[in-house]
C-alpha positions as CSV (number, residue, x, y, z in Angstrom):
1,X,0.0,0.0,0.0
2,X,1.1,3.5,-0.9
3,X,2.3,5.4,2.1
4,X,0.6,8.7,1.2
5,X,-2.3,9.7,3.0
6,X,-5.5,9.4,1.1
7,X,-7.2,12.9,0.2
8,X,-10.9,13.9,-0.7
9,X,-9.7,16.6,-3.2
10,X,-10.2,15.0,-6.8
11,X,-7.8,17.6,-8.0
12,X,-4.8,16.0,-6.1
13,X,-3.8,12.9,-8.2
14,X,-0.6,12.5,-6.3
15,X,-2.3,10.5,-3.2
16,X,-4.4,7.6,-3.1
17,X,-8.4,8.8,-2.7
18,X,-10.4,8.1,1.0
19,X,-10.6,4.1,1.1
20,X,-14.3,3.6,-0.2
21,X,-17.1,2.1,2.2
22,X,-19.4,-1.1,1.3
23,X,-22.1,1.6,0.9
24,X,-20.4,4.0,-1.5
25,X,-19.8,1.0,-3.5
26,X,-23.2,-0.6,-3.1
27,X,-24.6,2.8,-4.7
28,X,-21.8,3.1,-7.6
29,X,-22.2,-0.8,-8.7
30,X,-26.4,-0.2,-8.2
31,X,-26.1,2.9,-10.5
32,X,-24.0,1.3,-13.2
33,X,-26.3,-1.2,-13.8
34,X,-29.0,1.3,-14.6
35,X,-26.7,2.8,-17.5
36,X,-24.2,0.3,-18.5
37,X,-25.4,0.0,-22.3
38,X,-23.4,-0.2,-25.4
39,X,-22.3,-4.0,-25.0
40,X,-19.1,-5.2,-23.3
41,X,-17.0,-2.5,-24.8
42,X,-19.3,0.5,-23.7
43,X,-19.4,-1.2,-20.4
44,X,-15.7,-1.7,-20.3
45,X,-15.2,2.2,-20.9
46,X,-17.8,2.9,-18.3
47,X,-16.5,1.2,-16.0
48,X,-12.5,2.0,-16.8
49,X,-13.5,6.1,-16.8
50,X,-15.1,6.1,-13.4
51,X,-13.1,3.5,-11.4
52,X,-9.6,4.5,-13.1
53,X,-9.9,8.3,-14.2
54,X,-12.6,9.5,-12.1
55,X,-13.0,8.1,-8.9
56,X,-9.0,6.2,-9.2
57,X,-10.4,3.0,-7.1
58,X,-8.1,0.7,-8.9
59,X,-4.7,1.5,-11.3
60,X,-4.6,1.5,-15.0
61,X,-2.5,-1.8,-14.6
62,X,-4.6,-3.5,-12.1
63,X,-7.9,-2.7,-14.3
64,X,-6.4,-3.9,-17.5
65,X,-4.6,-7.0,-15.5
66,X,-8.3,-8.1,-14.2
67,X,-10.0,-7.7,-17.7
68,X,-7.2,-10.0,-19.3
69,X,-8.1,-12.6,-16.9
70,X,-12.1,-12.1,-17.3
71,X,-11.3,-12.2,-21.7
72,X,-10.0,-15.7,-20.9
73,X,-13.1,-16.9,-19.5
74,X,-16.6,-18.0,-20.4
75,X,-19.3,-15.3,-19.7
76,X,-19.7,-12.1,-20.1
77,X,-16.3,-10.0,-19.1
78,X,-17.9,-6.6,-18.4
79,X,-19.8,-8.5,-15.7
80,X,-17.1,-10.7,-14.4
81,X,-14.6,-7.3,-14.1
82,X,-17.2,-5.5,-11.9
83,X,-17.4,-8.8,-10.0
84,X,-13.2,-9.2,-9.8
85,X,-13.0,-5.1,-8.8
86,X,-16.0,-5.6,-6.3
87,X,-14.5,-8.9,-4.7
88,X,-11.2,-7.2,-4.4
89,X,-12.3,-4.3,-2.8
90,X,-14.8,-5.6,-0.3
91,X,-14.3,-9.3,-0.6
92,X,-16.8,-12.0,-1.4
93,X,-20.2,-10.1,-0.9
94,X,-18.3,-7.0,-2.2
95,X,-17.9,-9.3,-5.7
96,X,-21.5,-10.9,-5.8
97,X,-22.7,-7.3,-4.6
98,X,-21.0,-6.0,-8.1
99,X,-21.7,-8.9,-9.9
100,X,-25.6,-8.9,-9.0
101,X,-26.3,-5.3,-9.2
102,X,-24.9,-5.6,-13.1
103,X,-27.4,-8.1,-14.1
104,X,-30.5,-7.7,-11.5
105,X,-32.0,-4.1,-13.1
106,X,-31.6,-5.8,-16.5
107,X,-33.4,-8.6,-15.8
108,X,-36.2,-6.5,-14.5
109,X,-36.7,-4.8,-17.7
110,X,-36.3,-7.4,-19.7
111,X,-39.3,-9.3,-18.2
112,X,-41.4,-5.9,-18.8
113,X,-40.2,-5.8,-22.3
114,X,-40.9,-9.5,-22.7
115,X,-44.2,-9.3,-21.0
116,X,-45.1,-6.5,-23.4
117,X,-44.1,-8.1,-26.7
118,X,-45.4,-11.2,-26.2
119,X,-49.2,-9.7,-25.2
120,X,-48.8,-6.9,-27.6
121,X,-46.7,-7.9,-30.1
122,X,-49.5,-7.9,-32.8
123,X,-50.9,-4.1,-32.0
124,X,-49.8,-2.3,-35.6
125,X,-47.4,-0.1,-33.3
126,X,-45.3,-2.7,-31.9
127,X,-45.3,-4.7,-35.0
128,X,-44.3,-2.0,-37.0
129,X,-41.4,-1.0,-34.6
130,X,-40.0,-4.6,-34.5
131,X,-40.4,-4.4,-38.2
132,X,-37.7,-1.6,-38.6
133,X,-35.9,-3.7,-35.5
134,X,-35.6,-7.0,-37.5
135,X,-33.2,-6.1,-40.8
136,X,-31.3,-3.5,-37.9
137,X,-30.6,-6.5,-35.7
138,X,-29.5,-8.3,-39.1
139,X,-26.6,-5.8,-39.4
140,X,-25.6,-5.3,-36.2
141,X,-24.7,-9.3,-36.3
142,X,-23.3,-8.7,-39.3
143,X,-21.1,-5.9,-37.7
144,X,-19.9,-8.3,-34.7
145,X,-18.7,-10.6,-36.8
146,X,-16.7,-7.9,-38.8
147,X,-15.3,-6.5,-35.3
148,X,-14.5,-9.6,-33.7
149,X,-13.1,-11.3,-37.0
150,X,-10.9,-8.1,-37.7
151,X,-9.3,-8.4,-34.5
152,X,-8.6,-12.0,-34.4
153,X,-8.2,-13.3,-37.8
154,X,-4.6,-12.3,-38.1
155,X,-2.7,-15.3,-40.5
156,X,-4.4,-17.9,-43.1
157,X,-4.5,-21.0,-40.4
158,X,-6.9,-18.2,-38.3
159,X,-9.0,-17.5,-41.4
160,X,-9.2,-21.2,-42.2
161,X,-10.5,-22.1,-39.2
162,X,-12.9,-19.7,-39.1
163,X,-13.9,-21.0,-42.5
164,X,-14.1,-24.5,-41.4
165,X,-16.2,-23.8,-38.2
166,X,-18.6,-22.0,-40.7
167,X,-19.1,-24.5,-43.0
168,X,-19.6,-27.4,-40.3
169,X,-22.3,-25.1,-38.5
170,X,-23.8,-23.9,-41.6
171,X,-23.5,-27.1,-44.0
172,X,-23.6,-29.9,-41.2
173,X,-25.3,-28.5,-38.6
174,X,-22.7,-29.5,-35.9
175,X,-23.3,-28.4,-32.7
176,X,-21.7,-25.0,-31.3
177,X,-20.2,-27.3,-27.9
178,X,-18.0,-29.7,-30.5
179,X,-17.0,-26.2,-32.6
180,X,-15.6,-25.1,-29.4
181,X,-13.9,-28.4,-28.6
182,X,-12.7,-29.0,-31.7
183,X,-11.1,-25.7,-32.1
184,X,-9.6,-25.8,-28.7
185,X,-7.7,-28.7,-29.5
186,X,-6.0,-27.1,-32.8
187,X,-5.5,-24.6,-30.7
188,X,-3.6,-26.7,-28.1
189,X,-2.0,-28.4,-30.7
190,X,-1.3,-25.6,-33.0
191,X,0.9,-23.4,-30.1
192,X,2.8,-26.2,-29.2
193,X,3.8,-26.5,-33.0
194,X,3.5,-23.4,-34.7
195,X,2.8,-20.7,-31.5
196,X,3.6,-18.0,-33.7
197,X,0.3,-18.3,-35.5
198,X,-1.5,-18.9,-31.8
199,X,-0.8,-15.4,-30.5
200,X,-2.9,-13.3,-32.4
201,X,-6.3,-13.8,-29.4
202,X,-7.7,-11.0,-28.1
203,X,-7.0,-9.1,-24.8
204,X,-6.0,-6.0,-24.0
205,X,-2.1,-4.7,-23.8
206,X,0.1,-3.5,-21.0
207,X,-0.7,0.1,-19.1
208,X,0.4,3.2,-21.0
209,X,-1.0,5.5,-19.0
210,X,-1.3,6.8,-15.2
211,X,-4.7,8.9,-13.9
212,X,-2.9,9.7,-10.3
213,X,-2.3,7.0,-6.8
214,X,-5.3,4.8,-6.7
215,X,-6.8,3.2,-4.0
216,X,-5.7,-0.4,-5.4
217,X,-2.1,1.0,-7.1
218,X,0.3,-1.2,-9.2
219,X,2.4,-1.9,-6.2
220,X,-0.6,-2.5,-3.5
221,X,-0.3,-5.7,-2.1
222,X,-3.3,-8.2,-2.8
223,X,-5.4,-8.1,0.9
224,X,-5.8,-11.1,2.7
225,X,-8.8,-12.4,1.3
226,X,-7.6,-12.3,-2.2
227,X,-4.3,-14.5,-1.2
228,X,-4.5,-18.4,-2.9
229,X,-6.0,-20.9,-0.1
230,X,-6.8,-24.7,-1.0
231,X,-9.5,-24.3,1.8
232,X,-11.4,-21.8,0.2
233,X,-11.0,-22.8,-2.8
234,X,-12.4,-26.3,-2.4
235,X,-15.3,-24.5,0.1
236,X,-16.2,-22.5,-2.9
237,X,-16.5,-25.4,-5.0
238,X,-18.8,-26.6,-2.8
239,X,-20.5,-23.9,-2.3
240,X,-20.8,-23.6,-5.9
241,X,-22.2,-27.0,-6.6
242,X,-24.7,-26.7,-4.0
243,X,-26.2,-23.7,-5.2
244,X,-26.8,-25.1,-8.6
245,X,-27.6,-28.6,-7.6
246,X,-30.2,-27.7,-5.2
247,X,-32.9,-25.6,-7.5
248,X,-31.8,-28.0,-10.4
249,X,-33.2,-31.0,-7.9
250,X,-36.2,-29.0,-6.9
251,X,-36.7,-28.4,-10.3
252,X,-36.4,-32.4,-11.4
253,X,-38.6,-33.6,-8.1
254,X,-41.5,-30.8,-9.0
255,X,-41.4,-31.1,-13.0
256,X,-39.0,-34.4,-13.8
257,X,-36.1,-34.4,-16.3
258,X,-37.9,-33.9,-19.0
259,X,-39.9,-30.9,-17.7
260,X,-39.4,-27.2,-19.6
261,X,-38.0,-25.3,-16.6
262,X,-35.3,-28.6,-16.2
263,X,-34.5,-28.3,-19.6
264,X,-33.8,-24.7,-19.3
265,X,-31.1,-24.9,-16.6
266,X,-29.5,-27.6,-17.7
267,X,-29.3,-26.1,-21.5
268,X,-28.3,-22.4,-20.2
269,X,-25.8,-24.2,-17.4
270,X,-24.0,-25.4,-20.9
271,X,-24.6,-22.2,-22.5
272,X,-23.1,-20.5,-19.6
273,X,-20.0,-23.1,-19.9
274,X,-19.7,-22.1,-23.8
275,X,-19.5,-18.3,-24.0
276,X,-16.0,-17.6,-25.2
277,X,-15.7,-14.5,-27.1
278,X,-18.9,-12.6,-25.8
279,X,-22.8,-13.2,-26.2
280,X,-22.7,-13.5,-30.1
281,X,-20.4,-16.2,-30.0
282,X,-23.3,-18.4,-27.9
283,X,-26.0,-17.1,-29.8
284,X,-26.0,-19.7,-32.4
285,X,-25.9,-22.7,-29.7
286,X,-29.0,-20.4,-27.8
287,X,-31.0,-20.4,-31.3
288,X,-29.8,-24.2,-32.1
289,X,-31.6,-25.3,-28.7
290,X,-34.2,-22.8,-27.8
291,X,-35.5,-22.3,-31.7
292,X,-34.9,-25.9,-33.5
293,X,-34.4,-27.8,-30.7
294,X,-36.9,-27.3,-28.0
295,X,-39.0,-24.8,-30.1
296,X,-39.3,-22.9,-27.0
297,X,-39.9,-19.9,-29.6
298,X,-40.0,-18.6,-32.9
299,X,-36.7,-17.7,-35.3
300,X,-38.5,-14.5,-35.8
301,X,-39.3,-14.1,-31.9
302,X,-35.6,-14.8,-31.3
303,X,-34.4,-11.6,-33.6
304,X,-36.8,-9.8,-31.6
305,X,-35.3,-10.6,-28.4
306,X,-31.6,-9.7,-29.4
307,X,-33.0,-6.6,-30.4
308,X,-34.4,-5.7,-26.5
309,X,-31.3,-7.2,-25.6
310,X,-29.2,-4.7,-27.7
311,X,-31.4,-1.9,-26.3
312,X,-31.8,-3.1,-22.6
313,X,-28.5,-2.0,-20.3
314,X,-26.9,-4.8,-18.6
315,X,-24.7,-7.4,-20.8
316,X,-26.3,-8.6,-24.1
317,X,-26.1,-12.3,-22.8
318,X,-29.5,-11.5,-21.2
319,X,-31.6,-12.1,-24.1
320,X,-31.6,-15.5,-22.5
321,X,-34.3,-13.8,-19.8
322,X,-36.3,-13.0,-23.2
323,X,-35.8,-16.7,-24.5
324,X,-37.1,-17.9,-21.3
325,X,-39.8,-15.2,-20.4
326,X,-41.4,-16.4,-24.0
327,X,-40.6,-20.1,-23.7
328,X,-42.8,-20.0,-20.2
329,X,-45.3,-18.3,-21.2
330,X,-46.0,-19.7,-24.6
331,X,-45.2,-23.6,-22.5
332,X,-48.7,-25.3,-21.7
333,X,-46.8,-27.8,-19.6
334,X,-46.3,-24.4,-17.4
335,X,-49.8,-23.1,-18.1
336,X,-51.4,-26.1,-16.7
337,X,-48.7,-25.6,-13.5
338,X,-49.2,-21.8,-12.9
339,X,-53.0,-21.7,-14.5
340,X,-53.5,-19.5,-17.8
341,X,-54.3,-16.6,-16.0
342,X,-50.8,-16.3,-14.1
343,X,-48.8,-16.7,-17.5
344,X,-46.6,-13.5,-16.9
345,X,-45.8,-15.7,-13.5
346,X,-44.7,-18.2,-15.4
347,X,-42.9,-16.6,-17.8
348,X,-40.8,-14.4,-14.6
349,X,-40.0,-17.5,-13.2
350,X,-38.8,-19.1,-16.0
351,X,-36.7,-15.7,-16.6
352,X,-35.2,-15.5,-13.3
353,X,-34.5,-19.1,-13.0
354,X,-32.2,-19.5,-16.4
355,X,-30.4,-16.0,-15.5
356,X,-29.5,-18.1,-12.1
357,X,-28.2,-20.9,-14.2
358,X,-26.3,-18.4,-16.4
359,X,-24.9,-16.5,-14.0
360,X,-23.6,-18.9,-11.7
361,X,-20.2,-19.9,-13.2
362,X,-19.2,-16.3,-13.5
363,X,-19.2,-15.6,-9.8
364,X,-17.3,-18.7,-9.2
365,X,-15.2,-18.3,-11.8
366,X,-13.9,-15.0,-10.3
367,X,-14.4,-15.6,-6.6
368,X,-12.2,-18.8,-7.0
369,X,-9.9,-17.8,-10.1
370,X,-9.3,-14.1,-8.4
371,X,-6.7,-15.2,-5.9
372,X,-4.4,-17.3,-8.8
373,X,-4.3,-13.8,-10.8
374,X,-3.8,-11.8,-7.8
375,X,0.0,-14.1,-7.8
376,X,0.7,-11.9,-10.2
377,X,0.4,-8.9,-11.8
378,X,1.9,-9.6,-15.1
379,X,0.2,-9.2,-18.0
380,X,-1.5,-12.9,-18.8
381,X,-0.5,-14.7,-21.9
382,X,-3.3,-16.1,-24.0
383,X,-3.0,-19.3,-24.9
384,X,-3.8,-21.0,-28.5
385,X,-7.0,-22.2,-27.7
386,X,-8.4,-19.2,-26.8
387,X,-6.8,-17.9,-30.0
388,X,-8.6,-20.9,-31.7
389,X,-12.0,-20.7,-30.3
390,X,-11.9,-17.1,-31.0
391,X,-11.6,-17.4,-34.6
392,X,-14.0,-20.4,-34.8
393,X,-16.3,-18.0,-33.0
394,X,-16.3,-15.7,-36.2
395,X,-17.6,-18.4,-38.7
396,X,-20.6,-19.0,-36.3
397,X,-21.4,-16.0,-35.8
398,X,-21.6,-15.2,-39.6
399,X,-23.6,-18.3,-39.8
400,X,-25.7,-16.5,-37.2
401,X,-25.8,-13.5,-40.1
402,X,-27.3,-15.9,-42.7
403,X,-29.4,-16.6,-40.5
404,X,-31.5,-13.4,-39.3
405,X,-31.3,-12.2,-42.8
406,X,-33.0,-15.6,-44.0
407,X,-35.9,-15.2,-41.8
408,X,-36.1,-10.9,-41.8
409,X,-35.4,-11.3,-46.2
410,X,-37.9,-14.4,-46.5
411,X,-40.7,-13.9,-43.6
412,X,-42.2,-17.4,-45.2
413,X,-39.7,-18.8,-46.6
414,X,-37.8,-19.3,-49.8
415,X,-40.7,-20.4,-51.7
416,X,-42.9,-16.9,-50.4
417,X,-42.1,-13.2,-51.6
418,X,-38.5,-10.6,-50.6
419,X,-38.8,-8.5,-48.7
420,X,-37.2,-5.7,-50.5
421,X,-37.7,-3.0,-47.8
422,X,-35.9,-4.8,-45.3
423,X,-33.3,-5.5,-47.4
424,X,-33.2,-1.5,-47.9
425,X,-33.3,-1.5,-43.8
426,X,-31.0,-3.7,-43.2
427,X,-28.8,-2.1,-45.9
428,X,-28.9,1.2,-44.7
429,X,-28.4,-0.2,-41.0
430,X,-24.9,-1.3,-42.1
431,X,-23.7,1.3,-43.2
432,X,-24.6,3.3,-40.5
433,X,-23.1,1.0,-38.4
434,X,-20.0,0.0,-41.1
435,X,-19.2,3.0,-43.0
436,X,-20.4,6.0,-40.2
437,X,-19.7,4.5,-37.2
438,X,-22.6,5.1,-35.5
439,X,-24.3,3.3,-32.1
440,X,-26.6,1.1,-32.1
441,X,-29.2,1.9,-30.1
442,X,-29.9,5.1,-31.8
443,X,-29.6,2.6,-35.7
444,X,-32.0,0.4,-34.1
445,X,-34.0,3.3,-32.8
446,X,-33.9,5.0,-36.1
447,X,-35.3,1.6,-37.8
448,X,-37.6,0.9,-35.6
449,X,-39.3,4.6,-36.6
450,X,-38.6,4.1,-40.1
451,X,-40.4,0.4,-40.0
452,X,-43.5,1.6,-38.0
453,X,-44.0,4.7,-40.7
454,X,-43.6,1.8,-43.7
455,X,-46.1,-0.6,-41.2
456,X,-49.1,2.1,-41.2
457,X,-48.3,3.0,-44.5
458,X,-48.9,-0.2,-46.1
């Protein structure tokens, strides 16, 4: 720790700030997840301009250190940094405190958006909105895939993988899971053999820069709680299994394997296993399940819930609440169990119950991973399969592309008519996005007006 004395002035950089109470925090972490739109890398900023340059909570080095170790991981990494920063400030609760407060208000909306599409949806002003929304979600898939592939496809072995995971998603249907594996392995393989064409994975590079002492500075030592300790660690495990073996039981006694809600948390406990590389990555393996497996709801129901997603704060994973929200209600296994007038109940639990399931890992990832990064605070290396899956990654998620602009381009199918204005929509949506750089919630709030005036005109 620093020997200055901390200050309260914000314009004196050169001391550490007043160490910050469970409370201040509670409201900072309760706040954020009010406004923490624009995906992981808007959240990223957010959260990097207020706990490094504003407030100086944590150093430049020990931010960046903490996101490199959440990049590795499944899950969302704007939510598993705000769980690492909380967890090392004010030690477990501090982390679940963080960790909760990103995802909670979310979820809340969500289930109001859900509830209102899904009773609404067919009033001529919501259907016109979501028909701007469709061909706009369409491009903003489309403009992942360009981001994501731009920053990982660095050599020919990259770009072929990518190619090879998209034709075995697109041509032979193989499940997302055995993409992953499979490109893990060539990854192993491949930076044992050739590492040079392994190290071209995301992450984020070294500290350049200095905002003043922080609270948690480069040279702070890691507290007591975030030191390595078989006991907790094996606790934790525990503690982990029991809290999703017990609702997963309940869930199996009340409803049996087969029943929807089991399905759901043991599909979105894999899902949560299998998000390497951010939300669009495990989109495809959500719309492979939810949509052609289960047929918990509709491919065009599923574009409409990535659009609330994109415009929703909170990370974009959560368009699993939506899946589940409109799988519960629409399920007359739970109709019959909650009655048909308590639908919205059933669709709520459902909601809350695979954001549980989804969640889950990432706290334990962190609150047992944390200490093994704290042994350090070198930059982490990423490894070839991360590299690997990564790439892979890109050619599902362009298979993802093919196929929102099937269903927004054919509403009934090859055999039935184009839709040449949402091909105009969706056009003019990526470029917006593409060529002018501009954010998504206002292109998707601009589509949306410009599909509800093409709606009422009609």
């Amino acid at each position: 720790m620093s020997s200055a004395l901390p200050t309260n002035d914000p314009g004196d950089t050169s001391a550490p700030p007043a160490p910050v109470s469970f409370g201040e925090a509670f409201r900072f972490w309760l706040k954020l997840g009010f406004v923490s739109f624009g995906g992981p890398a808007g959240q990223i900023a957010i959260m990097h301009t207020e706990l490094v340059e504003r407030r100086r909570w944590i150093s430049e080095r020990r931010f960046l250190h903490a996101l490199n170790y959440c990049m590795v991981l499944p899950g969302p990494e704007a939510q598993q940094l705000a769980t690492y920063i909380g967890w090392l400030m004010h030690r477990t609760w501090g982390g679940v405190v963080a960790g909760g407060l990103f995802v909670l208000p979310s979820l809340g909306v969500l289930i109001a958006l859900s509830w209102v599409y899904i009773a609404f949806g067919n009033v001529p002003l919501v259907a016109g909105l979501f028909y701007g929304i469709k061909p706009a979600v369409t491009a903003i898939v489309v403009q992942a895939a360009h981001r994501i592939g731009s920053r990982a496809l660095k050599n020919n072995v990259l770009w072929a993988i990518a190619a090879a995971s998209f034709v075995a998603i697109f041509a032979l249907n193989v499940p997302f899971p055995e993409i992953v594996a499979a490109a893990a392995l060539i990854g192993y393989v491949g930076g044992r053999v050739a590492p040079e064409r392994f190290r071209a994975g995301g992450g984020h590079g070294a500290a350049t820069k200095s905002f003043g002492a922080a609270l948690i500075d480069d040279d702070t030592p890691s507290p007591a709680h975030a030191r390595f300790k078989a006991s907790r660690l094996v606790t934790l495990i525990v503690v982990g299994a029991v809290l999703w073996a017990t609702p997963m039981a309940l869930l199996y006694a009340l409803q049996g394997w087969a029943g929807t809600l089991t399905q759901m948390g043991w599909f979105f406990t894999k899902a949560a296993l299998l998000t390497f590389g951010g939300a669009y990555a495990v989109l495809p393996y959500v719309y492979q399940g939810a949509v052609s497996g289960y047929g918990w709801l509709t491919p065009a129901q599923m574009i409409d819930g990535l659009a609330l997603g994109e415009t929703t704060p909170g990370p974009l994973i959560m368009v699993v609440a939506f899946v589940a929200f409109v799988g519960g209600y629409q399920s007359s296994e739970l109709a019959a169990t909650f009655g048909t007038d308590r639908l919205f109940l059933a669709g709520a639990v459902a909601a809350t119950l695979v954001t549980w399931f989804t969640f889950l890992p990432s706290f334990l990832f962190i609150l047992a991973g944390g200490p093994l990064v704290e042994a350090t605070h070198g930059d982490l290396k990423f490894t070839g399969p991360l590299t690997a899956i990564t790439a892979a990654v890109v050619g599902v998620i362009l298979n993802l592309a093919l196929f929102f602009g099937y269903h927004v381009l054919w509403p009934k199918g090859m055999s039935g008519p184009f839709d040449g204005m949402s091909a105009l929509i969706a056009l003019g949506a990526a470029l917006a996005l593409l060529r002018f750089k501009r954010g998504v919630i206002e292109v998707i709030a601009a589509c949306a007006v410009i599909g509800l005036a093409v709606h009422l005109l009609r």
